[in-house]
C-alpha positions as CSV (number, residue, x, y, z in Angstrom):
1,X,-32.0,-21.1,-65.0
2,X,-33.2,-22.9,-61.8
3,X,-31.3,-22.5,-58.6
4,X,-33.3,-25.2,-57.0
5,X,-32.4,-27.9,-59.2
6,X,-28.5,-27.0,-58.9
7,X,-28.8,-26.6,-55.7
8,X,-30.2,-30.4,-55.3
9,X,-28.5,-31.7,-58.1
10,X,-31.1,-32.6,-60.2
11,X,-32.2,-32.1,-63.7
12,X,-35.5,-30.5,-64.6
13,X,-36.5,-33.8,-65.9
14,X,-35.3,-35.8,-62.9
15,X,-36.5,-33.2,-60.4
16,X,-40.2,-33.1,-62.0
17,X,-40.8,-37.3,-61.9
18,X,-39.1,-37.1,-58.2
19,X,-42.0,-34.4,-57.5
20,X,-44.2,-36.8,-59.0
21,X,-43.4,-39.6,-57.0
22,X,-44.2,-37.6,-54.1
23,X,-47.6,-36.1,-55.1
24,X,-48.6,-39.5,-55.5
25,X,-47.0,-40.7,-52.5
26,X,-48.7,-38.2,-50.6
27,X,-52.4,-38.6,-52.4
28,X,-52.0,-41.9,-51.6
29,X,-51.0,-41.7,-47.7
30,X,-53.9,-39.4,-47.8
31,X,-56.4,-41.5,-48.9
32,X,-55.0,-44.3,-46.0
33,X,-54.9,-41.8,-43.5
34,X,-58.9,-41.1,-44.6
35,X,-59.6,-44.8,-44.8
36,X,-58.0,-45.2,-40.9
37,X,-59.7,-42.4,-39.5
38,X,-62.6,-44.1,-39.9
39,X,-61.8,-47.7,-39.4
40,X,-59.0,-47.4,-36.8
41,X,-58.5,-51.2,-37.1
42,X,-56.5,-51.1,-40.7
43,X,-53.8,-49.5,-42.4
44,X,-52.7,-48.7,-38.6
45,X,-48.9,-48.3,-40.1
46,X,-49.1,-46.8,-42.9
47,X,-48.5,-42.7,-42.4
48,X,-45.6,-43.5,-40.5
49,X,-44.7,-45.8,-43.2
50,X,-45.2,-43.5,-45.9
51,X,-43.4,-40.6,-43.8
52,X,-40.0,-43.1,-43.1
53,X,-40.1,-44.3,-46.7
54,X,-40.2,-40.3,-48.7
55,X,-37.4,-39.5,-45.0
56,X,-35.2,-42.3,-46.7
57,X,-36.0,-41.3,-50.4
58,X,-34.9,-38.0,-50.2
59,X,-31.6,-38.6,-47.9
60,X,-30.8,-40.7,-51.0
61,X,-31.3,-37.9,-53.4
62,X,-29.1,-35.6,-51.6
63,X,-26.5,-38.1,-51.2
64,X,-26.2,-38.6,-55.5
């Protein structure tokens, strides 16, 4: 029924708590980035963090 999950190998199940994860992964690199932009002092790491971490996340999920 949906390419995209054959095409990544996923089920809908699996495929919809992966998306999930990375809404709330984003939200919550949002809020940081916010939080940084205004005191430059804290969370100096964390987008790029965030960014490496999801990179490594999905290299693992195309690798099942």
């Amino acid at each position: 029924m949906f390419k995209h999950l054959k095409d990544v190998g996923m089920t809908y199940v699996e495929h919809m708590k992966f998306s999930f994860y990375l809404s709330y992964m984003f939200g919550k690199a949002s809020f940081c980035a916010l939080v940084h932009g205004v005191y430059p002092d804290i969370l100096v790491t964390t987008s790029s963090d965030t960014i490496n971490k999801l990179s490594s996340d999905i290299k693992e999920i195309r690798n099942k």
